[in-house]
C-alpha positions in Angstrom: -4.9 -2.2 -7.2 -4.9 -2.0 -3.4 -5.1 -6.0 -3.7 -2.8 -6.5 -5.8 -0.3 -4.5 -3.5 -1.1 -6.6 -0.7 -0.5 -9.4 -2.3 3.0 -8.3 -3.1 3.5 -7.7 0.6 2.4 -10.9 1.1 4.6 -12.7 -1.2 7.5 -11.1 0.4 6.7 -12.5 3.6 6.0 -16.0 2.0 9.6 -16.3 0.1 12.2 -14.1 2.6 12.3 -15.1 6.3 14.2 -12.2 6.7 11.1 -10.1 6.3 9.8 -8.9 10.1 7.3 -6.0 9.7 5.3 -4.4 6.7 6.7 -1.2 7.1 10.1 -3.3 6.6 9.0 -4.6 3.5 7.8 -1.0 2.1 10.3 1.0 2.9 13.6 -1.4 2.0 12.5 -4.2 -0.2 13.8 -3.0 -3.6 12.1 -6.3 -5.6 8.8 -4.8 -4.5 9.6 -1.1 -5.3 11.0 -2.1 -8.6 7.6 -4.4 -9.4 5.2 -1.6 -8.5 7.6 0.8 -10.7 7.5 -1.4 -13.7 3.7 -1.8 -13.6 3.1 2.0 -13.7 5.7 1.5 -16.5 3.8 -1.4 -18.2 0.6 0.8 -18.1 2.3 3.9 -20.5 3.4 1.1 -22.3 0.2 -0.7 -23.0 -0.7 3.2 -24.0 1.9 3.5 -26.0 3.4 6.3 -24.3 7.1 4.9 -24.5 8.6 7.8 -23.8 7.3 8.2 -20.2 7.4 4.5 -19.7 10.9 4.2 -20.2 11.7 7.1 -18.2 9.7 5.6 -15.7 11.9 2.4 -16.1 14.8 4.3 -15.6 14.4 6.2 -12.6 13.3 2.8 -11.3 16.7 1.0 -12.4 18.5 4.4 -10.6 16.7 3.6 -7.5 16.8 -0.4 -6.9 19.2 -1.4 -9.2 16.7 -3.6 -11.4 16.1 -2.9 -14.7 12.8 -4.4 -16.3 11.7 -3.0 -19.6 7.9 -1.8 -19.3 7.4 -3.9 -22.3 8.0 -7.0 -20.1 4.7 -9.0 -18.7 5.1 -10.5 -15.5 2.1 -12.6 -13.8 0.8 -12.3 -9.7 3.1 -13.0 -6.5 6.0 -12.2 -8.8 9.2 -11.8 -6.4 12.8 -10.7 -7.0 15.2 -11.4 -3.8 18.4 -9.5 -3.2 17.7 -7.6 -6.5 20.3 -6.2 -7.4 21.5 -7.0 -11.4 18.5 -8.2 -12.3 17.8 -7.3 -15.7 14.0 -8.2 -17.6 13.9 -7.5 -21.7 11.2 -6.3 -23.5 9.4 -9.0 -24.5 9.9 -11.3 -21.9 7.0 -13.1 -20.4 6.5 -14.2 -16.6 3.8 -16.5 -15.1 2.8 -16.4 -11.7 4.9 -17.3 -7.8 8.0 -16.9 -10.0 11.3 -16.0 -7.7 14.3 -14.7 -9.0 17.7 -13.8 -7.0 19.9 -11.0 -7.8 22.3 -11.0 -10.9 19.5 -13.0 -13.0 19.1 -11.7 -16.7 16.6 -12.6 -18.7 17.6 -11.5 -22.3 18.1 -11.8 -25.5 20.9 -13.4 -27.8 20.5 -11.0 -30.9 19.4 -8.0 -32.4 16.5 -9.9 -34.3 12.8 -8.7 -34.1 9.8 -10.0 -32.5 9.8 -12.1 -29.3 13.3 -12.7 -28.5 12.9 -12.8 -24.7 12.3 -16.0 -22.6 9.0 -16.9 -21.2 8.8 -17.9 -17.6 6.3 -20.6 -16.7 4.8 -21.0 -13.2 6.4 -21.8 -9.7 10.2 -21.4 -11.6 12.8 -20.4 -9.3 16.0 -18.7 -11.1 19.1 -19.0 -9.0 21.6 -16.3 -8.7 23.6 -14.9 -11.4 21.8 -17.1 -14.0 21.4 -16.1 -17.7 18.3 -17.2 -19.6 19.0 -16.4 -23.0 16.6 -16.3 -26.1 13.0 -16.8 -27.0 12.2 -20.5 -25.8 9.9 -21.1 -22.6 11.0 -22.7 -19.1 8.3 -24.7 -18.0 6.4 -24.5 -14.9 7.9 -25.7 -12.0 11.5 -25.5 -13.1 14.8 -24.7 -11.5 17.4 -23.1 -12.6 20.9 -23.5 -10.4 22.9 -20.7 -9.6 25.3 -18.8 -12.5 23.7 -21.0 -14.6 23.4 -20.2 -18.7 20.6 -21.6 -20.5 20.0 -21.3 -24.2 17.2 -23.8 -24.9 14.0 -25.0 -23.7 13.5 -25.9 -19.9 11.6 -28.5 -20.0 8.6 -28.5 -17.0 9.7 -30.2 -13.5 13.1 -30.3 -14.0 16.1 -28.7 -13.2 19.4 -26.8 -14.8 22.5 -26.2 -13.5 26.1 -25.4 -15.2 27.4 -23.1 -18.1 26.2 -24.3 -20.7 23.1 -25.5 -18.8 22.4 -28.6 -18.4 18.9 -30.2 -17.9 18.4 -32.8 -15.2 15.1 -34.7 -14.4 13.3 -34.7 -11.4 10.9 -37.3 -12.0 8.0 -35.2 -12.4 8.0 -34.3 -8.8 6.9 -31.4 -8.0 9.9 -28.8 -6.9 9.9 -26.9 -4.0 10.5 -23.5 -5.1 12.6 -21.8 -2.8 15.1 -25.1 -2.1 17.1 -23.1 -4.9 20.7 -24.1 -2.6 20.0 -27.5 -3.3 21.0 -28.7 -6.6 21.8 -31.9 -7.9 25.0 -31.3 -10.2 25.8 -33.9 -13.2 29.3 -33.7 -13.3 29.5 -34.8 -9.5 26.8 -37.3 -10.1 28.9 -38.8 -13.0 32.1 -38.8 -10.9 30.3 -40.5 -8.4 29.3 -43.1 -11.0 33.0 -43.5 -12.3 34.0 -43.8 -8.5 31.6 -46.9 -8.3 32.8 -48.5 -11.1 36.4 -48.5 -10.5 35.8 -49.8 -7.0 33.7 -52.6 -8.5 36.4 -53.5 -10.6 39.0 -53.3 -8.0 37.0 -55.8 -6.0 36.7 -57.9 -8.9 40.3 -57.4 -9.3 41.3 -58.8 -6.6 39.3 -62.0 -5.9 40.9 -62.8 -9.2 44.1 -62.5 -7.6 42.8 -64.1 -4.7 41.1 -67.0 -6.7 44.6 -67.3 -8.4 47.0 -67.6 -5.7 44.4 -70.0 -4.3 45.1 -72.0 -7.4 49.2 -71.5 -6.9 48.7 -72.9 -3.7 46.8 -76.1 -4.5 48.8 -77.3 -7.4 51.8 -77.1 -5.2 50.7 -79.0 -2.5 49.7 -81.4 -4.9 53.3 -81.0 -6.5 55.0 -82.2 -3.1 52.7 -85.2 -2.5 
């Protein structure tokens, strides 16, 4: 146990710069407090005493402003940044050196049974305000951009930004987890693309204009000989 809490120190120190001294991290980080809190939660839960794991839950949501239901199963170096909003359903799976920012739920779309929670893959990073909705997996090493809302399978080593999300490819290169601020966006990408083309055709444009009145020029000099 001890281990695993110094692991969770560490993490911090690995994903916030911000992060100067351990008693820092103790005493004001409220990703860690709410992490610790949900796996005393998790424990009742496994017990099946819901009752006190919920409560548990709750005082924990009172505290930090997270809310992560003690159902939820979330792997090592787990860290939330700027908590506050987060919001982890039932049966929602996390791997491990996932990072989430604050505003990010993790839910469900329905009132349906069974798994209806997302499952996080390794290495993802889930930018602010994003919504992962529904029982599909986000593979490892994915991104997911900032306010974005994603409703289907994340494939691994790619990226998703926009409402409704959209996937975009990142050539199975590995992603580098906390460069969340620096997302490629389609719709720019596709302007750019349109921008490209119409200055292609306005060159074309006008060395036909050029070619003509070079044309305009020769037959009448050949007109006044």
């Amino acid at each position: 146990m001890l281990q695993g809490m110094r692991e969770d120190i560490r993490t911090v120190f690995e994903n916030d710069p911000a992060a100067r001294s351990i008693p820092e991290v103790l005493f004001t980080y409220s990703g860690l407090h709410a992490l610790w809190a949900h796996r005393a939660a998790h424990w009742f839960y496994r017990k099946r005493r819901f009752g006190i794991a919920r409560l548990v839950s709750q005082i924990s949501r009172f505290f930090t402003g997270i809310e992560i239901h003690p159902g939820a199963r979330i792997g090592r170096r787990f860290f939330i940044d700027h908590g506050m909003g987060v919001v982890i359903g039932e049966t929602c799976e996390i791997g491990d050196d996932v990072v989430l920012y604050q505003g990010v739920t993790l839910g469900g779309t329905g009132k349906e049974k069974g798994k209806r929670h997302p499952t996080i893959g390794n290495n993802v990073v889930i930018g602010s305000g994003a919504k992962v909705l529904g029982s599909f997996t986000v593979g490892d090493y994915a991104r997911i951009g900032s306010n974005a809302v994603v409703l289907k399978e994340v494939p691994a080593h790619s990226t998703v930004v926009g409402n409704p999300g959209r996937i975009v490819k990142v050539n199975g290169k590995r992603v580098d987890k906390l460069d969340h601020g620096n997302l490629p966006d389609p719709v720019i990408d596709i302007c750019s693309q349109l921008q490209q083309q119409i200055d292609r055709l306005s060159e074309e444009l006008e060395d036909m204009t050029e070619r003509k009145e070079s044309m305009k020029e020769k037959v009448k000099d050949g007109g006044t000989r």
